[in-house]
Biopython code that builds the backbone (N, CA, C, O; Angstrom):
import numpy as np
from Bio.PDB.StructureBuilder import StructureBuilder

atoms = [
    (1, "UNK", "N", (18.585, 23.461, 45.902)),
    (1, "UNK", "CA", (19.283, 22.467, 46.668)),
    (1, "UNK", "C", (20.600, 22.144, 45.993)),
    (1, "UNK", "O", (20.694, 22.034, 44.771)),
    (2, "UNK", "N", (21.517, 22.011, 46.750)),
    (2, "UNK", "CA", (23.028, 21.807, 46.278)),
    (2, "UNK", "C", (23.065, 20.290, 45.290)),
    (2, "UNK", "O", (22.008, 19.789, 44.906)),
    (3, "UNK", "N", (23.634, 20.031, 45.151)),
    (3, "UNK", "CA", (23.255, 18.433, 44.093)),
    (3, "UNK", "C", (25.038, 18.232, 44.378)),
    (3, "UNK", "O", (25.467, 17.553, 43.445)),
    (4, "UNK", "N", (25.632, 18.427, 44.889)),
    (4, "UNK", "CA", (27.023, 18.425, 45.100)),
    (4, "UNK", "C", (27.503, 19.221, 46.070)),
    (4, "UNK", "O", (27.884, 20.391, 46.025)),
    (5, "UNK", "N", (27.387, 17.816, 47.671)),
    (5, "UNK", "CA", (27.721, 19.072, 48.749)),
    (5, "UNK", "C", (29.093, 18.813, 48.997)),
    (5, "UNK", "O", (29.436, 18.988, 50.166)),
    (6, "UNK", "N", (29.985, 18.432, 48.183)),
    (6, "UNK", "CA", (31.638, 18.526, 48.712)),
    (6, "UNK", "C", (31.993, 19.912, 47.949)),
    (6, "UNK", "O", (33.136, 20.348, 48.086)),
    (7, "UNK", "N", (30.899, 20.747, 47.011)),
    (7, "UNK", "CA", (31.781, 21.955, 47.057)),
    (7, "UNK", "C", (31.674, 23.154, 47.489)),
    (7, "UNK", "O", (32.077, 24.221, 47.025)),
    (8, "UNK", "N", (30.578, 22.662, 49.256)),
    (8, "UNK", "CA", (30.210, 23.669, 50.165)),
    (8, "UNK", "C", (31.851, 23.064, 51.138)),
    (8, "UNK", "O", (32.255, 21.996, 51.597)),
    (9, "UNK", "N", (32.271, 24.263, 51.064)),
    (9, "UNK", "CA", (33.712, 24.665, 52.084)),
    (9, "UNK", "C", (33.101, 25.223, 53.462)),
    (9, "UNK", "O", (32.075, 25.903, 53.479)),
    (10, "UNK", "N", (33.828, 24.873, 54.625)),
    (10, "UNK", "CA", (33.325, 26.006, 55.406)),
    (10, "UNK", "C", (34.768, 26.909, 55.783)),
    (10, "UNK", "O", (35.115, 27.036, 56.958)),
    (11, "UNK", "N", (35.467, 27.445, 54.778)),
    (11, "UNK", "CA", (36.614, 27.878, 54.909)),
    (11, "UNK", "C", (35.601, 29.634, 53.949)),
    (11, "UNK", "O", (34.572, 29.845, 53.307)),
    (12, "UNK", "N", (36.795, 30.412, 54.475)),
    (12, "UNK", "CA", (36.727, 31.803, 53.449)),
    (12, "UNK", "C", (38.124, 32.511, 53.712)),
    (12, "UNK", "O", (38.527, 32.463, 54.874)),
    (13, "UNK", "N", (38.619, 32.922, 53.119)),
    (13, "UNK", "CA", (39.329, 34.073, 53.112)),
    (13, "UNK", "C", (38.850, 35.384, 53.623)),
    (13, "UNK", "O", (37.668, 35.516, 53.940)),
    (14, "UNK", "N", (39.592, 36.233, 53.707)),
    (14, "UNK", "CA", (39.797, 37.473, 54.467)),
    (14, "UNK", "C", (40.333, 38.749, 54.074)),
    (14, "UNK", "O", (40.759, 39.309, 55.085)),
    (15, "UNK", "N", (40.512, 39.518, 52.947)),
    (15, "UNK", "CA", (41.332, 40.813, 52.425)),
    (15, "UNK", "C", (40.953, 42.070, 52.844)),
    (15, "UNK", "O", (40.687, 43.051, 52.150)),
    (16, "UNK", "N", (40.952, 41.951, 54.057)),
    (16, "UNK", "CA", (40.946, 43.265, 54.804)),
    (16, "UNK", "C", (41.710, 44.644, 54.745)),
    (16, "UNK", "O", (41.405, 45.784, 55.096)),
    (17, "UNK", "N", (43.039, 43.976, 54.049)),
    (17, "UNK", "CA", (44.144, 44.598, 54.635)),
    (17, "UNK", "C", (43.782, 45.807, 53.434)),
    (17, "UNK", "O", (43.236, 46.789, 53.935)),
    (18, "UNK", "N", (43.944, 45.872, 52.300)),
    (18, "UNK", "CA", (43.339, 46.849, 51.238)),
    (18, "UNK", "C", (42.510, 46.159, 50.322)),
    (18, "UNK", "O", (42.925, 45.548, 49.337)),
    (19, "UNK", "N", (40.874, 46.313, 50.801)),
    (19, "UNK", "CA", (40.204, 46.534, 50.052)),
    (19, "UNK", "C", (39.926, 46.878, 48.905)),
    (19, "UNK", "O", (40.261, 48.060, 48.827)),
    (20, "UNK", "N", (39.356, 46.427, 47.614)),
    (20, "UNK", "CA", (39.067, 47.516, 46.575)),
    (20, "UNK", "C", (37.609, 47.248, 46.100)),
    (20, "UNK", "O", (36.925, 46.290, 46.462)),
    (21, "UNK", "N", (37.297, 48.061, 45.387)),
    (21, "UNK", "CA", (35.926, 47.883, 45.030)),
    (21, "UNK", "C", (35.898, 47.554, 43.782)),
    (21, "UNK", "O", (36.639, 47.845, 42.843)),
    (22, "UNK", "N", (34.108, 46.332, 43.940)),
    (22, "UNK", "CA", (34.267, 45.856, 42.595)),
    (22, "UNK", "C", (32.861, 46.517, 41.817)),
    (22, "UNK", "O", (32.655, 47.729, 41.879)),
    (23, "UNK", "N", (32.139, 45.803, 41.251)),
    (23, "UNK", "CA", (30.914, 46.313, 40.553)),
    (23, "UNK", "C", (30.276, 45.117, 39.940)),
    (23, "UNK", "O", (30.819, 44.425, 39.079)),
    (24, "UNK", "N", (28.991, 44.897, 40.477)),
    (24, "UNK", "CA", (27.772, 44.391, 40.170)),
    (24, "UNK", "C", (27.106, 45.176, 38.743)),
    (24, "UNK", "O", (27.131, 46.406, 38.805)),
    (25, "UNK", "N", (26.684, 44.743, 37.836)),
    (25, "UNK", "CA", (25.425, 45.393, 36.564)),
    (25, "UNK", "C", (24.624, 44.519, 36.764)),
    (25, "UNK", "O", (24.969, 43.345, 36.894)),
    (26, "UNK", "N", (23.588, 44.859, 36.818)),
    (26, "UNK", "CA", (22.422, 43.941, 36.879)),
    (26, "UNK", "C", (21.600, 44.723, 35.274)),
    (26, "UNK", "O", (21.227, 45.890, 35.154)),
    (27, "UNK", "N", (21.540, 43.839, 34.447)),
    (27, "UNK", "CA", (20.923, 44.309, 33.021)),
    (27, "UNK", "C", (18.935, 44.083, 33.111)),
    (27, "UNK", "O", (18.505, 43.007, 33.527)),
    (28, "UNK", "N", (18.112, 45.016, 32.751)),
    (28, "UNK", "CA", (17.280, 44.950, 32.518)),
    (28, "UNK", "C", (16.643, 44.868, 30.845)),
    (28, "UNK", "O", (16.754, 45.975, 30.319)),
    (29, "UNK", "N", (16.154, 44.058, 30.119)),
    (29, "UNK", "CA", (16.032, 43.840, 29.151)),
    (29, "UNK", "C", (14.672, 45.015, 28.641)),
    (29, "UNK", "O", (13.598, 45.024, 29.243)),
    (30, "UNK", "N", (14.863, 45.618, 27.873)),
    (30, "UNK", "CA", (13.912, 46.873, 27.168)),
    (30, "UNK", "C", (12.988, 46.390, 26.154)),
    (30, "UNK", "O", (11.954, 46.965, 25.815)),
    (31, "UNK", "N", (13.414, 45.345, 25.717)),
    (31, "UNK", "CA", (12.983, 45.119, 23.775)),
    (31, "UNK", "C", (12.659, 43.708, 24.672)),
    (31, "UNK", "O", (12.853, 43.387, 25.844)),
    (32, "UNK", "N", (12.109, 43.094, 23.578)),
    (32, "UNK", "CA", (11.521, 41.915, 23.387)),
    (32, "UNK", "C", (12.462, 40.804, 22.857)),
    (32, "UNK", "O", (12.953, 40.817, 21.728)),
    (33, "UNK", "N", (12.695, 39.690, 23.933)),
    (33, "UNK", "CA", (13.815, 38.845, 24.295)),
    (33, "UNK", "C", (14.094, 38.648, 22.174)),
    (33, "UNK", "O", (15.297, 38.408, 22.271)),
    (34, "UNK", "N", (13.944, 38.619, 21.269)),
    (34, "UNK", "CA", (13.813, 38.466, 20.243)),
    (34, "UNK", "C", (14.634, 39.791, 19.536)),
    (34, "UNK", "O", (15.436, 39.466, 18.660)),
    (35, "UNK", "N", (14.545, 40.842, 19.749)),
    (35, "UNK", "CA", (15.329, 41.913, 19.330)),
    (35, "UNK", "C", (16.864, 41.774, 19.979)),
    (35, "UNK", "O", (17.938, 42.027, 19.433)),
    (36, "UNK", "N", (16.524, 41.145, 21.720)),
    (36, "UNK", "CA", (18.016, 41.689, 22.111)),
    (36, "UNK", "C", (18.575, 40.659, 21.529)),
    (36, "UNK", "O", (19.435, 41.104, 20.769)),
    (37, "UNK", "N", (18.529, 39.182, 21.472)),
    (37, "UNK", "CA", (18.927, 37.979, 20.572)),
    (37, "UNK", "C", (19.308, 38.858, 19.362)),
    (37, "UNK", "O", (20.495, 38.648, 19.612)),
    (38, "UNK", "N", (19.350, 39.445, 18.562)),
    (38, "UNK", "CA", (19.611, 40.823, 17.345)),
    (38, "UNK", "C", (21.080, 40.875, 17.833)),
    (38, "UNK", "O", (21.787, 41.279, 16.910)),
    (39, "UNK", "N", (21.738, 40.632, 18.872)),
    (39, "UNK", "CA", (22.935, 41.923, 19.574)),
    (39, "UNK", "C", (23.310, 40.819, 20.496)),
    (39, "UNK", "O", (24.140, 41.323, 21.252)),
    (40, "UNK", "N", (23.143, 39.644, 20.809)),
    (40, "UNK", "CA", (23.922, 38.707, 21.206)),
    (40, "UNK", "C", (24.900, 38.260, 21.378)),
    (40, "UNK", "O", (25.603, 38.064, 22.369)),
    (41, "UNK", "N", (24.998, 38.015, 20.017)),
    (41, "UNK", "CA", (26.603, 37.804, 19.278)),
    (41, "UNK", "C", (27.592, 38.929, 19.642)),
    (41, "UNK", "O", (28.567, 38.461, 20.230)),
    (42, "UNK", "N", (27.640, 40.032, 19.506)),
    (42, "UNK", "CA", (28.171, 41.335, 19.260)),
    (42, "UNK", "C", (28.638, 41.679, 20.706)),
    (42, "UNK", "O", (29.759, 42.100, 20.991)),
    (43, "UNK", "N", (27.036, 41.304, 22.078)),
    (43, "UNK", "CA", (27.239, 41.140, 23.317)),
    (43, "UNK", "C", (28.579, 40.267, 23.681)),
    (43, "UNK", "O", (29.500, 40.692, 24.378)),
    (44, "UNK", "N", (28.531, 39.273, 23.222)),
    (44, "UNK", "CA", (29.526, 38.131, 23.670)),
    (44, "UNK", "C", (30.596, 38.657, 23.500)),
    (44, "UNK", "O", (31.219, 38.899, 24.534)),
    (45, "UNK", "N", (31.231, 39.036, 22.209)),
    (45, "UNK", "CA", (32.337, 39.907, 21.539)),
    (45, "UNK", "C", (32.970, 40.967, 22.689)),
    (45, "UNK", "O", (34.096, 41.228, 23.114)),
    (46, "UNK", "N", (31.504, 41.455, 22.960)),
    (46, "UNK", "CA", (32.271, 43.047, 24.230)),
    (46, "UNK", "C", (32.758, 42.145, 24.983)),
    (46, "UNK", "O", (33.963, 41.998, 24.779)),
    (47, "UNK", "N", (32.099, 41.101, 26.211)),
    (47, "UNK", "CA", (32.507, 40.141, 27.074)),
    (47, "UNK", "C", (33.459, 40.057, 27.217)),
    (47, "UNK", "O", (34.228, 40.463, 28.089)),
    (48, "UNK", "N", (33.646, 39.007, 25.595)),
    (48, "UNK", "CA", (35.152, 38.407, 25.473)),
    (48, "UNK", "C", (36.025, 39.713, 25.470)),
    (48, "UNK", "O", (37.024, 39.321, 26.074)),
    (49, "UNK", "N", (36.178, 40.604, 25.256)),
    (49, "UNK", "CA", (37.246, 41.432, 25.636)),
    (49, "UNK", "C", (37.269, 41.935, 26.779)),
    (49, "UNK", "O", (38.447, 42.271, 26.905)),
    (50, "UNK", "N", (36.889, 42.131, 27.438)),
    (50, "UNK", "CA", (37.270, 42.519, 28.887)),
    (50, "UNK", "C", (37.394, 41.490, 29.967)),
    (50, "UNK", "O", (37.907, 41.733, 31.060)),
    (51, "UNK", "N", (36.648, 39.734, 29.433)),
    (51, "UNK", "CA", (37.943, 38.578, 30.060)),
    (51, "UNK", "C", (38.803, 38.626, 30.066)),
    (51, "UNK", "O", (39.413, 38.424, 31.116)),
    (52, "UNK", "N", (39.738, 39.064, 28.379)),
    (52, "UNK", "CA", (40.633, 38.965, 28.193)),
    (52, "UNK", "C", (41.544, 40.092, 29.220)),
    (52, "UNK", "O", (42.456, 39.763, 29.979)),
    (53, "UNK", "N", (41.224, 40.934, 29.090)),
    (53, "UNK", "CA", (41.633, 41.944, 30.194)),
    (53, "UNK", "C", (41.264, 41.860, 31.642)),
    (53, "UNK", "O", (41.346, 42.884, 32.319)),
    (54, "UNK", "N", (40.792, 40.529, 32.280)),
    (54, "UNK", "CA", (40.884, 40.681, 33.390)),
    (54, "UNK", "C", (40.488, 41.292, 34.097)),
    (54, "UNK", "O", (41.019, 41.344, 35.206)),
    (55, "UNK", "N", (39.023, 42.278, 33.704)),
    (55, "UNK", "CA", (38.377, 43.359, 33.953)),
    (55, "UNK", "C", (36.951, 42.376, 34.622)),
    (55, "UNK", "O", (36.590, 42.205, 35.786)),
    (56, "UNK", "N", (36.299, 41.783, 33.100)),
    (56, "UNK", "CA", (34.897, 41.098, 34.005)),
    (56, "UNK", "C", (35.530, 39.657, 34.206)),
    (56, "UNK", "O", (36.252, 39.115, 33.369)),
    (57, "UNK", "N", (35.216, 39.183, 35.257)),
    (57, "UNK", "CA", (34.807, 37.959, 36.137)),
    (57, "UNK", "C", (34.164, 36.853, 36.165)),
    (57, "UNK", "O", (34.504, 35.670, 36.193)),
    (58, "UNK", "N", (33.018, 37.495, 36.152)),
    (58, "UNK", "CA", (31.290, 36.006, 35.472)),
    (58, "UNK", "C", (30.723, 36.944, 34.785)),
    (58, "UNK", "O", (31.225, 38.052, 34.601)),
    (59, "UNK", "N", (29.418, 36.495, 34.269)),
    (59, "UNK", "CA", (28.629, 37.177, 33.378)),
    (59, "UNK", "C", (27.328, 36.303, 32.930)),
    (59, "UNK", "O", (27.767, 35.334, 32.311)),
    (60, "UNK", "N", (26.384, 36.268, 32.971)),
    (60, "UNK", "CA", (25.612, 35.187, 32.527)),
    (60, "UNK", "C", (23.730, 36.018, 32.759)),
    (60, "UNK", "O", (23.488, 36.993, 33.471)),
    (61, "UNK", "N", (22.860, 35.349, 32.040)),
    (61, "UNK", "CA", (21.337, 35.991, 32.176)),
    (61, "UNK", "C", (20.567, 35.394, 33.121)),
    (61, "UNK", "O", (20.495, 34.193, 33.378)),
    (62, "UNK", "N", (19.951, 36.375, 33.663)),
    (62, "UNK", "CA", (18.997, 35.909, 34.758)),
    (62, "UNK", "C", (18.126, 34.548, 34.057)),
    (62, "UNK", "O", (18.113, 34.005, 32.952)),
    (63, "UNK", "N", (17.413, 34.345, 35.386)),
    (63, "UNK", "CA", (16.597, 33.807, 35.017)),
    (63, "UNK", "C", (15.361, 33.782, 35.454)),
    (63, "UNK", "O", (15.389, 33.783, 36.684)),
    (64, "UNK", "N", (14.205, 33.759, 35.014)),
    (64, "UNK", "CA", (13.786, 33.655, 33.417)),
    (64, "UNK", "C", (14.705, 34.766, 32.896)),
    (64, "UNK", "O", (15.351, 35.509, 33.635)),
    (65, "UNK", "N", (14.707, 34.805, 31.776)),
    (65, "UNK", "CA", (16.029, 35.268, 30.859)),
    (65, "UNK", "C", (15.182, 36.854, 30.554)),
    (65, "UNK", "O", (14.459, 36.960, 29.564)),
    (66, "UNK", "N", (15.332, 37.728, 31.280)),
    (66, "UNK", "CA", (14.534, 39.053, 31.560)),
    (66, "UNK", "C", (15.900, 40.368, 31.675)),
    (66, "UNK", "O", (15.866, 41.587, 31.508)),
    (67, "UNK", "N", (16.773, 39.621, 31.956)),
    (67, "UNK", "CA", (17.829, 40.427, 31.933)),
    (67, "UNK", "C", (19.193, 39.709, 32.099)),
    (67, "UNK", "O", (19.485, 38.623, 31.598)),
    (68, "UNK", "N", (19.945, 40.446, 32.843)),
    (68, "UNK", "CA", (21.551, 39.859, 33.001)),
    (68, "UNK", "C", (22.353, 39.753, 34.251)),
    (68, "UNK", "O", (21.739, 40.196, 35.222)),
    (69, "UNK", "N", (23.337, 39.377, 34.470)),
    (69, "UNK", "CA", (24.283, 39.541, 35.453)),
    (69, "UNK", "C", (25.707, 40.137, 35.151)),
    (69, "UNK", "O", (25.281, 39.717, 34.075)),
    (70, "UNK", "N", (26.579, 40.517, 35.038)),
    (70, "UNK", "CA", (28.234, 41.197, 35.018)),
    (70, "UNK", "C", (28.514, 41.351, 36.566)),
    (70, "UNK", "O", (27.871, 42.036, 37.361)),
    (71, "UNK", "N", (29.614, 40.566, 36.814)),
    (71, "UNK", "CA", (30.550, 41.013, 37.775)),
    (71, "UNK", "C", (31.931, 41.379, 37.203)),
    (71, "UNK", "O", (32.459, 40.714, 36.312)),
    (72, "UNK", "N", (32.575, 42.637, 37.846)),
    (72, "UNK", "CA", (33.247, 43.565, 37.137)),
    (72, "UNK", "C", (34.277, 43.954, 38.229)),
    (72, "UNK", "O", (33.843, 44.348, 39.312)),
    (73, "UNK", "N", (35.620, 43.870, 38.016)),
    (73, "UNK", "CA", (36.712, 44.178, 38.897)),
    (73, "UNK", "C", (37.248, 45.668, 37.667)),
    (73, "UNK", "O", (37.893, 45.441, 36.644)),
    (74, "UNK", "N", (36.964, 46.573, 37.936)),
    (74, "UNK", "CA", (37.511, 47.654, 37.551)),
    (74, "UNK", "C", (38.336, 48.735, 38.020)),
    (74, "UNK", "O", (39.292, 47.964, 37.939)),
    (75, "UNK", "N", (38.679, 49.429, 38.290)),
    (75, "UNK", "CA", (40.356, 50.152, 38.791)),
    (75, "UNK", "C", (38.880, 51.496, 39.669)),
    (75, "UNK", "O", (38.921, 51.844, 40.849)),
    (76, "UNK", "N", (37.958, 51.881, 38.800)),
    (76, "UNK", "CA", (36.557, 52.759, 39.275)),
    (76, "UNK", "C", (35.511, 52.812, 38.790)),
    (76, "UNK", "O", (35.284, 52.575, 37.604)),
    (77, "UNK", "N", (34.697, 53.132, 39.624)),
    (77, "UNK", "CA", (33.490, 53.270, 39.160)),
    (77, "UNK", "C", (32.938, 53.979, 38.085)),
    (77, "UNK", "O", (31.765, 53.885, 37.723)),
    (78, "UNK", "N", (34.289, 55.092, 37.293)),
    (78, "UNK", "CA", (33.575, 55.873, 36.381)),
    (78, "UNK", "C", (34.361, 54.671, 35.104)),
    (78, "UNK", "O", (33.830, 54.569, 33.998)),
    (79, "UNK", "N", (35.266, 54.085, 35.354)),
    (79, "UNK", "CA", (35.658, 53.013, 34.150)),
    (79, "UNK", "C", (34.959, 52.316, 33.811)),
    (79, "UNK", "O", (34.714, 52.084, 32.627)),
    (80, "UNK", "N", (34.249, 51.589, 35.149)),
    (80, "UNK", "CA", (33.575, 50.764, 35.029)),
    (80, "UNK", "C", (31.807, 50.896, 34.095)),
    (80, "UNK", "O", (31.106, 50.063, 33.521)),
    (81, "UNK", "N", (31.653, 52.587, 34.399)),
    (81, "UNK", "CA", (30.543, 53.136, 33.830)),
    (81, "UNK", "C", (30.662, 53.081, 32.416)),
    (81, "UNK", "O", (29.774, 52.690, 31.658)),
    (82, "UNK", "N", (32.142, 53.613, 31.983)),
    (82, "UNK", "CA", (32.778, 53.971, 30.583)),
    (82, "UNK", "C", (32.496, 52.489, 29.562)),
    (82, "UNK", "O", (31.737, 52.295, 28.612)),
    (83, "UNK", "N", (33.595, 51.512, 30.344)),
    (83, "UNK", "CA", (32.881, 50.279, 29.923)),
    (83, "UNK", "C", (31.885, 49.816, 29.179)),
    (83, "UNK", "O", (31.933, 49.468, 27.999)),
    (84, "UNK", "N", (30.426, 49.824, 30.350)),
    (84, "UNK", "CA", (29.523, 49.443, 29.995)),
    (84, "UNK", "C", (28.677, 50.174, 28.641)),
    (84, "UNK", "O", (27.760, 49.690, 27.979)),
    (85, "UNK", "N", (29.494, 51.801, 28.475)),
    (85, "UNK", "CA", (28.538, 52.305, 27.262)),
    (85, "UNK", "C", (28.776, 51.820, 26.081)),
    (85, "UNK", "O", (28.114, 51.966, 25.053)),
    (86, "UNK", "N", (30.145, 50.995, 26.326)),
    (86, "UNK", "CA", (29.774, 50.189, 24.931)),
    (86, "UNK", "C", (29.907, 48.307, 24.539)),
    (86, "UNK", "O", (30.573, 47.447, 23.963)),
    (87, "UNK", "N", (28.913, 48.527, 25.226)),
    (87, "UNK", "CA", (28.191, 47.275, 25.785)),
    (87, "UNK", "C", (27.029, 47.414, 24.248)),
    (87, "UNK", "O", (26.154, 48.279, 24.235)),
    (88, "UNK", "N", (27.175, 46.663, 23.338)),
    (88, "UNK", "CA", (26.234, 46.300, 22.325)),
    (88, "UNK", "C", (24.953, 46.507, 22.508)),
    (88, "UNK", "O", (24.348, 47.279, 21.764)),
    (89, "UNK", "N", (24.224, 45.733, 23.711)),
    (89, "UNK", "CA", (23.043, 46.359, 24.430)),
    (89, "UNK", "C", (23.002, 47.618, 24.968)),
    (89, "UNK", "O", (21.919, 47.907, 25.477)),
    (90, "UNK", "N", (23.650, 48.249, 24.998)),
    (90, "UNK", "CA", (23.214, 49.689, 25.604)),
    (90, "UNK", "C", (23.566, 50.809, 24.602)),
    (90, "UNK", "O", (23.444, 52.021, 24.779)),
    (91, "UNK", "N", (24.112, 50.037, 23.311)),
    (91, "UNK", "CA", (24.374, 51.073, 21.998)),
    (91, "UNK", "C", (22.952, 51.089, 21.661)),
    (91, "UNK", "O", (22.208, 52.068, 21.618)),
    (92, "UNK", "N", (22.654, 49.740, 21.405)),
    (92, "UNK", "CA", (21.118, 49.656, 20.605)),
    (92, "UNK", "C", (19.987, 49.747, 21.472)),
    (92, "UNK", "O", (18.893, 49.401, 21.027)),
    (93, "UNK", "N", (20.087, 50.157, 22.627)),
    (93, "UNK", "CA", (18.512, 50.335, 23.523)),
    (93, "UNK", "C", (18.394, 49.201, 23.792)),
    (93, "UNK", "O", (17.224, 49.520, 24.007)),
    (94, "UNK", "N", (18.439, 47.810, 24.076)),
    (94, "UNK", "CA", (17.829, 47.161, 24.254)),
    (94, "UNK", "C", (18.026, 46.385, 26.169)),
    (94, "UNK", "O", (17.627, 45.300, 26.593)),
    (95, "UNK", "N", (18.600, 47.233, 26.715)),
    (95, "UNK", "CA", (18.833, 46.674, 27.977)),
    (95, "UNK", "C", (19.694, 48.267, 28.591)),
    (95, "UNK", "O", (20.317, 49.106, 27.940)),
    (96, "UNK", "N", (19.286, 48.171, 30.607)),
    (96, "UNK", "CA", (19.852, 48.931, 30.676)),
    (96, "UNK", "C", (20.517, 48.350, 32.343)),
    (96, "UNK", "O", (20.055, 47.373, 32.932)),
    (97, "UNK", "N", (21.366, 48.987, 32.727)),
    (97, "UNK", "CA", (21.826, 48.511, 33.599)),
    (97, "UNK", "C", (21.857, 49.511, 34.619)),
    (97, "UNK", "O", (21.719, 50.727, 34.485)),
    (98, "UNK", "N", (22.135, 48.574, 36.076)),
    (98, "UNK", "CA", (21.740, 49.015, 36.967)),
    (98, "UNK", "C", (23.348, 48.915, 37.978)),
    (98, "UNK", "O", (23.700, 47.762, 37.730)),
    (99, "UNK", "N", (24.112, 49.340, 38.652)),
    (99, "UNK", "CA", (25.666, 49.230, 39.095)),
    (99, "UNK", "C", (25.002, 49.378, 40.723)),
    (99, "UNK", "O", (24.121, 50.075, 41.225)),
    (100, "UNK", "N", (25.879, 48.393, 41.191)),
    (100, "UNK", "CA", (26.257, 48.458, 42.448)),
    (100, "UNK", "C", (27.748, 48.533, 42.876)),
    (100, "UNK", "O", (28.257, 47.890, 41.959)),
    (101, "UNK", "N", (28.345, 48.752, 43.346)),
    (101, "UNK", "CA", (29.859, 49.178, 44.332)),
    (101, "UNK", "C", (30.096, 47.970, 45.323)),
    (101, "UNK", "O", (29.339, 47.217, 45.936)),
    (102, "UNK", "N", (30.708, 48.029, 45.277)),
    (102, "UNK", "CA", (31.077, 46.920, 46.775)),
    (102, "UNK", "C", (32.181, 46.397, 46.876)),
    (102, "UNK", "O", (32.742, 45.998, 45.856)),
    (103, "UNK", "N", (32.656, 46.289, 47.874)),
    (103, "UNK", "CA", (34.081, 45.675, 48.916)),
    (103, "UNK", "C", (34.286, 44.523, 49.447)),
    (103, "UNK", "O", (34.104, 44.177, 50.614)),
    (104, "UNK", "N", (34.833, 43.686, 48.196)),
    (104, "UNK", "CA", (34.792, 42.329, 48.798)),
    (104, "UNK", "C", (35.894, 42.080, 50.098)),
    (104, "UNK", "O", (37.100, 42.328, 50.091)),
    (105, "UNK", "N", (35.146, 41.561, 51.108)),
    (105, "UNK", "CA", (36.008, 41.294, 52.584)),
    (105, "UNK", "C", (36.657, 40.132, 52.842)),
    (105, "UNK", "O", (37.785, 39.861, 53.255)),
    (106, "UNK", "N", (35.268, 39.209, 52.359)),
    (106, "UNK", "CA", (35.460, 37.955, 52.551)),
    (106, "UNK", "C", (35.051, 37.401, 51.661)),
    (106, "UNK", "O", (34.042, 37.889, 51.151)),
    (107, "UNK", "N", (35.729, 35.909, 50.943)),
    (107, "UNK", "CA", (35.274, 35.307, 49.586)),
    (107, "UNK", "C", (36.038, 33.835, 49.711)),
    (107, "UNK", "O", (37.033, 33.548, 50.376)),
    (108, "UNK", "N", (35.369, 33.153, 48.996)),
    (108, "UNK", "CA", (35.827, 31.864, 48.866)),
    (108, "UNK", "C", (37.558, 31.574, 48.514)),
    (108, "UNK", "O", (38.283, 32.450, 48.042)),
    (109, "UNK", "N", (38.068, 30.036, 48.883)),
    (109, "UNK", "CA", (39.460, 30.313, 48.609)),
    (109, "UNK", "C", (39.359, 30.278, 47.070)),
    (109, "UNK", "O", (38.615, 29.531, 46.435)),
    (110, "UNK", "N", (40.320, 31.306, 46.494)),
    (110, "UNK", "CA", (40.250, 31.123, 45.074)),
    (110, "UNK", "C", (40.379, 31.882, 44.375)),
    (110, "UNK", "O", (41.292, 31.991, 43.556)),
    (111, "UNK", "N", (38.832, 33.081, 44.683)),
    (111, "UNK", "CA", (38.904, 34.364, 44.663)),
    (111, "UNK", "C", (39.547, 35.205, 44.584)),
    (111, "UNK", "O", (39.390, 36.148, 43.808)),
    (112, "UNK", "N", (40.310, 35.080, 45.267)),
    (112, "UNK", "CA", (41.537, 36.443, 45.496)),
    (112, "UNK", "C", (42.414, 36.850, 44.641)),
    (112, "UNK", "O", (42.948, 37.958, 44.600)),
    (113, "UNK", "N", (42.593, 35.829, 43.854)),
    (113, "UNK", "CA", (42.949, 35.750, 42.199)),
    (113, "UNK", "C", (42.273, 37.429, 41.478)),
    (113, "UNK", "O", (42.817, 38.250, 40.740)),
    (114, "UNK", "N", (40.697, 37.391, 42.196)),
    (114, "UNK", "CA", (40.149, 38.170, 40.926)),
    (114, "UNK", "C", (40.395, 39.685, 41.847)),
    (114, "UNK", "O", (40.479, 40.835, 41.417)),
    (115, "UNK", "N", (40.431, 39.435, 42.532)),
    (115, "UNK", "CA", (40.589, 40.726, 43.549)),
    (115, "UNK", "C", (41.770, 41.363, 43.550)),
    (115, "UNK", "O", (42.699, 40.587, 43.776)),
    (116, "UNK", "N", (42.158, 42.716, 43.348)),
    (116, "UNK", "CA", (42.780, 43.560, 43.416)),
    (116, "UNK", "C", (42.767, 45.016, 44.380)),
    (116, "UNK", "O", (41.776, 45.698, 44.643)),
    (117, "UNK", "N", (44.108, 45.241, 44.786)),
    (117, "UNK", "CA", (43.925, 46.256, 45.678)),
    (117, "UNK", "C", (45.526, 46.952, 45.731)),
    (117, "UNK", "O", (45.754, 47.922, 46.454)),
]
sb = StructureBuilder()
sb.init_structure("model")
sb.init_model(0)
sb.init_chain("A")
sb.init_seg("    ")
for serial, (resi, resn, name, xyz) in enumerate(atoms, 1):
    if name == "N":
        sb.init_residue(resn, " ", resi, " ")
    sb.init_atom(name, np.array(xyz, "f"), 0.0, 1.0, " ", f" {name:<3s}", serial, name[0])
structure = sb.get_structure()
């Protein structure tokens, strides 16, 4: 349940005109929430650099804390692959990820900031 409904809009935007594609990881955790905590820190580190670059977006762990989330504005899908191999968790085994593709059409006002085309 929303706990704050002034920041349901019924507005969206529209970027039809050129599309680009972004990328979903959905992380599955391998090791025992206690090992990947091991590679945390190191995790955050990769993060923070590709905020800085304007590459990932959000990022945060499911919940129950079983795996992860990355949303990822990358130029392609094989960058975006390149990326992730050195992802702290996927040096050390302990999580693996799963990519989806997709074309954002329509998105909140705001967004469009993260979107490129």
């Amino acid at each position: 349940m929303n706990k704050n409904p002034d920041r349901i809009k019924p507005t969206f935007s529209i970027f039809a005109l050129n599309p680009c594609a972004m990328f979903a990881f959905h992380s599955k955790y391998l090791k025992p929430i206690e090992e990947v905590d091991q590679y945390l820190a190191a995790h955050r580190e990769f993060l923070k650099r590709y905020y800085a670059e304007g590459i990932i977006i959000c990022s945060g762990p499911q919940i129950p804390r079983a795996g992860g989330f990355i949303l990822m504005n990358a130029a392609s899908k094989e960058e975006a692959l390149e990326i992730m191999k050195n992802d702290p968790y996927v040096i050390n085994g302990v999580a693996d990820y799963s990519i989806i593709e997709f074309e954002p059409r329509s998105f909140a006002p705001g967004f469009e900031q993260f979107v490129s085309g």
